[in-house]
C-alpha positions as CSV (number, residue, x, y, z in Angstrom):
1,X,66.8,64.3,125.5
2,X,68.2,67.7,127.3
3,X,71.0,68.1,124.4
4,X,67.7,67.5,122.0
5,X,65.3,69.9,123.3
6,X,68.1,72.8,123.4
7,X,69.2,72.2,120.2
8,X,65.7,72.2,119.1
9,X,65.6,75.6,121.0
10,X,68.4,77.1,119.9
11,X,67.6,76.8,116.0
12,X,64.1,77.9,116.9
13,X,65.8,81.5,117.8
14,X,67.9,81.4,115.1
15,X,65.2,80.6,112.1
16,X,63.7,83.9,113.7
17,X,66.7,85.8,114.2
18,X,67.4,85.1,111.0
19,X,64.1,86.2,109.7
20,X,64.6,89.6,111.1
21,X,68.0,90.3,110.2
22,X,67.2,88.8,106.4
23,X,64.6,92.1,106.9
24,X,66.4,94.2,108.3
25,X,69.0,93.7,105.3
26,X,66.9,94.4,102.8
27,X,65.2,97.4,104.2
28,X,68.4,99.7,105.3
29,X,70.2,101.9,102.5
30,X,72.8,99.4,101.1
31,X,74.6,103.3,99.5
32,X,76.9,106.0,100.6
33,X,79.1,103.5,102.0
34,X,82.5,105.2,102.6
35,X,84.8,102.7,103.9
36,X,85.1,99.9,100.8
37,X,88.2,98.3,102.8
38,X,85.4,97.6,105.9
39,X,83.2,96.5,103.7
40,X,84.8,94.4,101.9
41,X,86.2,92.8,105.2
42,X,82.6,92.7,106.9
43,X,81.5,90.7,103.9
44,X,84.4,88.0,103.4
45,X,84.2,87.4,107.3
46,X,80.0,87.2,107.2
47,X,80.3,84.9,104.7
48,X,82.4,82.5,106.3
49,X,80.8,82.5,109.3
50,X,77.5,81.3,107.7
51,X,79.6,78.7,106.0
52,X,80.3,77.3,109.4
53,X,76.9,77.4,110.0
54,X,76.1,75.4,107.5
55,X,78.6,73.0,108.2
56,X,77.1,72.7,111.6
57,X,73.6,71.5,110.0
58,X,74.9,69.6,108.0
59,X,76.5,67.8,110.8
60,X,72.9,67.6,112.3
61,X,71.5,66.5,109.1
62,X,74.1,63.6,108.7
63,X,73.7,62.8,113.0
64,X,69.6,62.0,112.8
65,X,68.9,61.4,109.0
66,X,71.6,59.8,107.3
67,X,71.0,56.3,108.9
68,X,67.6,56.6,109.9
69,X,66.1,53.2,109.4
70,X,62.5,55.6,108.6
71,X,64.9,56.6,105.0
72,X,64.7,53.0,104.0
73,X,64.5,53.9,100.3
74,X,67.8,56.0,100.1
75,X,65.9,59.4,99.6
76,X,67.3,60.5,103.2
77,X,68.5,63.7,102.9
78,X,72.3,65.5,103.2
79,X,71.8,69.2,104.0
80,X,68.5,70.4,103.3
81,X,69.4,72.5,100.6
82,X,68.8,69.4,98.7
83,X,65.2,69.7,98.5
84,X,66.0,72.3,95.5
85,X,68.9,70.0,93.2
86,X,70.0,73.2,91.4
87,X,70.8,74.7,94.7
88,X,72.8,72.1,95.8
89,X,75.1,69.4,94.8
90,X,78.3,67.6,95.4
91,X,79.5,70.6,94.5
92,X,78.2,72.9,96.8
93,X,80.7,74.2,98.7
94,X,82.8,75.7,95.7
95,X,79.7,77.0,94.7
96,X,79.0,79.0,97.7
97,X,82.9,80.0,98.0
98,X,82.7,81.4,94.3
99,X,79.1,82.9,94.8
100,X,80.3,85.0,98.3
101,X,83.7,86.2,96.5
102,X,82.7,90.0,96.7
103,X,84.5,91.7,93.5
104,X,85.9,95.2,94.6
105,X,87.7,97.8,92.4
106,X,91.3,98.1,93.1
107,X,90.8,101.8,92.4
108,X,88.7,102.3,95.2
109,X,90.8,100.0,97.4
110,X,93.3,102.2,97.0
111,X,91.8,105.7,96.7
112,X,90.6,104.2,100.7
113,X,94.5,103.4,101.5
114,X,95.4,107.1,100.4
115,X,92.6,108.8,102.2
116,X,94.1,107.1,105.4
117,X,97.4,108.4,104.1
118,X,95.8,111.9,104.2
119,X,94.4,110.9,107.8
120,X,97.6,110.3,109.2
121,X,99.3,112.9,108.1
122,X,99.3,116.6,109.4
123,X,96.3,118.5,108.9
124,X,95.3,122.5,109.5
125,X,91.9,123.7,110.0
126,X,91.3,126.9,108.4
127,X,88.9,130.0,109.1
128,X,90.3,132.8,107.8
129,X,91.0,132.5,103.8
130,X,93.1,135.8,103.5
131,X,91.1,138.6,105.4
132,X,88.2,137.2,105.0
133,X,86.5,135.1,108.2
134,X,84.7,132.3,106.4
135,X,83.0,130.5,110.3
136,X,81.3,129.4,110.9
137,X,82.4,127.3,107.8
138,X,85.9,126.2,108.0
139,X,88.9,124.0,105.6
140,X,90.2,121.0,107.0
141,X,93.7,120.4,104.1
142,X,96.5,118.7,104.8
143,X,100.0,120.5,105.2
144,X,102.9,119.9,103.5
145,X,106.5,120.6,104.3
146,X,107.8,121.6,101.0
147,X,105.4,122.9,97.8
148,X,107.5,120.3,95.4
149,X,105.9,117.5,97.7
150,X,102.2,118.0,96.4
151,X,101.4,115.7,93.5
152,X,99.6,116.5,90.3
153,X,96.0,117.3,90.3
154,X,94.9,115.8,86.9
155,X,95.0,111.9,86.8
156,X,94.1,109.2,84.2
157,X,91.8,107.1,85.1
158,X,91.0,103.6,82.4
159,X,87.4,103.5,83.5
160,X,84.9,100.9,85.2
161,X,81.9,99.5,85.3
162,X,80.7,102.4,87.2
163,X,83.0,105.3,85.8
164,X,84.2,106.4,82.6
165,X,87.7,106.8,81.7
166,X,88.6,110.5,81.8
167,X,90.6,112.5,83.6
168,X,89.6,112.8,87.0
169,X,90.2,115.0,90.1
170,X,90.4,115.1,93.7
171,X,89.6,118.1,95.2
172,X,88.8,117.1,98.6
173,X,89.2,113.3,100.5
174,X,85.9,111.8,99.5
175,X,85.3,114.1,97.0
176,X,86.0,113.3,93.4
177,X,85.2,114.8,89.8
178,X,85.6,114.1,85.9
179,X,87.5,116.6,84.0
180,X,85.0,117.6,81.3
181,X,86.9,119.4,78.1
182,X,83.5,121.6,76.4
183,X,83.7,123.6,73.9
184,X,84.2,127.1,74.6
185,X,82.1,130.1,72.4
186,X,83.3,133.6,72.4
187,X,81.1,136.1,74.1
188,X,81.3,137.6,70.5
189,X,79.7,135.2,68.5
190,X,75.9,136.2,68.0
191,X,74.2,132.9,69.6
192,X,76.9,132.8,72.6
193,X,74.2,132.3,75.2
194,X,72.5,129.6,73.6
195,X,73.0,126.5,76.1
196,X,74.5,128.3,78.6
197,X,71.6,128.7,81.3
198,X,69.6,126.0,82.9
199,X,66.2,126.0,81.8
200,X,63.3,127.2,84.7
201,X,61.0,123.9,83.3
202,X,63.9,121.5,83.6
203,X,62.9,118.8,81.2
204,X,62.3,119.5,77.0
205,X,58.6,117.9,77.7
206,X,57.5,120.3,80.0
207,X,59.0,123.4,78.4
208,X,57.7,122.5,75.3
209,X,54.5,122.2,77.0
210,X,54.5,125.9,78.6
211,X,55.2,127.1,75.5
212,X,52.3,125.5,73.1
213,X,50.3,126.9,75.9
214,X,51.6,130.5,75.3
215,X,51.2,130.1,71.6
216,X,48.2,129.5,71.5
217,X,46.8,132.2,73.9
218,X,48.6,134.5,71.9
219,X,48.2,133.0,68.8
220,X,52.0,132.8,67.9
221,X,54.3,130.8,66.7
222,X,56.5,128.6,69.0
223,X,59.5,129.4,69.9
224,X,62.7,127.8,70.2
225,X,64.5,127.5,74.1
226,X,67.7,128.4,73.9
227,X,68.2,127.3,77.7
228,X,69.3,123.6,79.1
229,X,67.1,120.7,79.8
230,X,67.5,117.8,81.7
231,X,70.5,115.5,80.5
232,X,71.8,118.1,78.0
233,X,74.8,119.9,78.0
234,X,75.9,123.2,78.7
235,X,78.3,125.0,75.9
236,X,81.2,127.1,78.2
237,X,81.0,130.7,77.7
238,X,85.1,132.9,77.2
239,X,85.1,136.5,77.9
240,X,88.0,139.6,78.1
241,X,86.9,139.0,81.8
242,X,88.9,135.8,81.7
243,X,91.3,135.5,79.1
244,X,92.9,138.2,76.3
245,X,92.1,135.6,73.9
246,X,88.2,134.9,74.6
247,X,87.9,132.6,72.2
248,X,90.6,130.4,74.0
249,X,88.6,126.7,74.9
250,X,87.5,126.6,71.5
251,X,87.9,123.1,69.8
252,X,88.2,124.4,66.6
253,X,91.0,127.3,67.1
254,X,92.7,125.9,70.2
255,X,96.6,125.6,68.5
256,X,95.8,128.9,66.8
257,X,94.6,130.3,70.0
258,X,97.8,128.4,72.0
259,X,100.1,131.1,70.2
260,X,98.1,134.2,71.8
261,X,98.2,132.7,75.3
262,X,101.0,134.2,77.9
263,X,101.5,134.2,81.5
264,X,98.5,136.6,82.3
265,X,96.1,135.3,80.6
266,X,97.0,132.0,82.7
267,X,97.2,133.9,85.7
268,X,93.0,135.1,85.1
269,X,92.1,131.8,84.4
270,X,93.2,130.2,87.4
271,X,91.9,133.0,89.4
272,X,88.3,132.2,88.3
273,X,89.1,128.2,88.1
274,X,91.2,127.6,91.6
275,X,89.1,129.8,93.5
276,X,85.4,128.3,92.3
277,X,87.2,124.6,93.1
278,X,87.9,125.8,96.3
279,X,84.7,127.2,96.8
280,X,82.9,123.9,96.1
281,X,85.3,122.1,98.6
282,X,84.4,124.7,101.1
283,X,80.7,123.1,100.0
284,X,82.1,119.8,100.6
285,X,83.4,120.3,103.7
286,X,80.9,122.2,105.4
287,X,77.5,120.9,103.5
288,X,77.9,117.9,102.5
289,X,76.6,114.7,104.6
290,X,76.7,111.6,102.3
291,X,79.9,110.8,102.2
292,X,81.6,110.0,99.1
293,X,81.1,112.2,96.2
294,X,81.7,111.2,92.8
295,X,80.6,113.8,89.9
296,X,81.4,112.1,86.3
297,X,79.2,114.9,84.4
298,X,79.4,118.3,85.4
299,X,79.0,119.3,81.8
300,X,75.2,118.2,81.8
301,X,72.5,119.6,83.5
């Protein structure tokens, strides 16, 4: 009767154990989870556990009901998931292997494995970026022995059910962009800032609002926005500033353009496109608390 009572006891507890951890689960923030490895580990080895658990009742189940003389019509029941017949049958315990197999991409699996690469190896924290004291923000990069060790920045990526393929970037561990490829308008063309600035209403409805409003107080007509709205795109503005040949991003005249482009023209555009990247992994870095970042369409506001 003892073995009884604390069996009876100790599923008691776990029903409302149970209970709180089934609401616990479903109130905590299931994103910004950085470690996919972990996860995907914590997940395989939860769900076997519970199996066993399972397996325990149903050693229970089969103990006290099974042959139970009160069952004399042979509707005595094996697990008790068989109150719902969809739920469970003979099959049930491929069904709850296959159900628990937790899918994970291989590209994040192994964008994990290289952070822990990056981890391992050497690493400098930096303050100073030339003369310039940058704390109480700082750099943490890895170092490298010899420049030809560094690999390329661009890579190809075939795309996911999350991501499209593109070419993507890794500016920082953690921190991850698409390569957009706009098209560029010269400063010279007459409606090269069209597109180019975000919009102070954000969305098309309530710009478009603000300015029936402003019509009609001034009996006008209503004008166009040249600006960006929510979910559209921003066109990329060239300038002598950057390039000899401003009109160099263009779709259009890009092999043309190809032929005007020399070695300091290059030079100017990386100084504007290195130093803004490393700005925004100085961002990262320093401001940045969410873990992973994933940006797939910087083009769009």
């Amino acid at each position: 009767m003892t073995n009884t009572v604390n069996v009876l006891e100790f599923l008691t507890k776990l029903d409302s154990n149970l209970d709180m951890s089934i609401n616990s689960f479903q109130e905590i923030n299931k994103n910004k989870i950085s470690d996919l490895e972990k996860l995907y580990e914590l997940i395989q080895q939860n769900s076997r556990k519970m199996f066993k658990y399972l397996n325990c009742l149903k050693q229970l189940e089969v103990l006290y009901f099974t042959n139970d003389a009160n069952f004399t019509d042979g509707s005595q029941f094996i697990h008790s998931f068989d109150m719902d017949p969809v739920i469970y049958n003979k099959n049930f315990k491929k069904r709850f292997k296959d159900d628990i197999k937790i899918s994970v991409n291989l590209h994040k699996l192994k964008k994990a494995a290289r952070n822990k690469v990056i981890e391992s190896t050497e690493t400098k924290t930096i303050n100073l970026l030339e003369s310039t004291n940058i704390s109480p923000n700082n750099l943490n990069l890895p170092v490298i022995k010899n420049l030809k060790d560094m690999q390329p920045i661009f890579h190809w990526y075939n795309g996911d059910n999350f991501y499209k393929k593109g070419i993507y970037i890794c500016l920082s561990p953690g921190f991850y962009s698409r390569v957009p490829f706009p098209n560029l308008f010269s400063a010279l063309h007459p409606n090269f800032k069209n597109n180019s600035i975000p919009c102070k209403f954000e969305t098309v409805e309530a710009c478009t609002n603000h300015k029936k409003k402003i019509s009609e107080i001034y009996n006008s007509a209503l004008r166009e926005c040249t600006y960006v709205h929510k979910k559209e795109k921003f066109a990329k503005i060239g300038s002598f500033y950057r390039c000899n040949r401003e009109s160099f991003g263009n779709h259009e005249s890009l092999d043309t353009d190809m032929d005007f482009i020399n070695i300091s023209d290059i030079k100017r555009i990386l100084m504007y496109s290195l130093s803004d990247s490393l700005l925004s992994v100085l961002w990262y870095q320093n401001k940045f608390k969410d873990g992973n970042l994933f940006l797939t369409n910087i083009d769009t506001c």
